[in-house]
Structure formats: C-alpha cells, structure tokens
C-alpha positions in Angstrom: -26.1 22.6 29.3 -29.3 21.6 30.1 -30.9 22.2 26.4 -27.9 20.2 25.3 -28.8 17.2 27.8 -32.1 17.3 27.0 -32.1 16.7 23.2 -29.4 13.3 23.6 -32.3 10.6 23.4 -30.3 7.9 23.0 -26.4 6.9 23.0 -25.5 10.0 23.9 -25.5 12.6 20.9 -25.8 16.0 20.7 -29.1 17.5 19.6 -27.7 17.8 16.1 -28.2 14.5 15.6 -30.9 13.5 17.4 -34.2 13.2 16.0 -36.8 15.2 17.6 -40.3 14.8 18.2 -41.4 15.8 14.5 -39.4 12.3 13.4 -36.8 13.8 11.7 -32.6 15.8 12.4 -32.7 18.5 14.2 -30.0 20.3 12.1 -31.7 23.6 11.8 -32.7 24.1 15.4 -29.7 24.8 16.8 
C-alpha cells in the first residue's frame, strides 16, 4: 500500500485523484 500512500497529497485521496507532479489527474497511471 505504500504506492497508494504515497500519491494522497492532500485530504486523503487515492492517487486517482490526486494531481501529480506534471499538474494535472492521474487517471491513466494506475
């Protein structure tokens, strides 16, 4: 679960919809 921890910048969401580094949803890398 560590990938899955790691990608919840703030309140607590999953990766999915969390913006990463490039500025925008993540909703390809899963």
């Amino acid at each position: 679960m560590n990938d899955f921890s790691r990608h919840q910048p703030f309140n607590g969401l999953p990766r999915l919809f969390s913006p990463t580094p490039k500025g925008h949803c993540d909703l390809s890398d899963t």
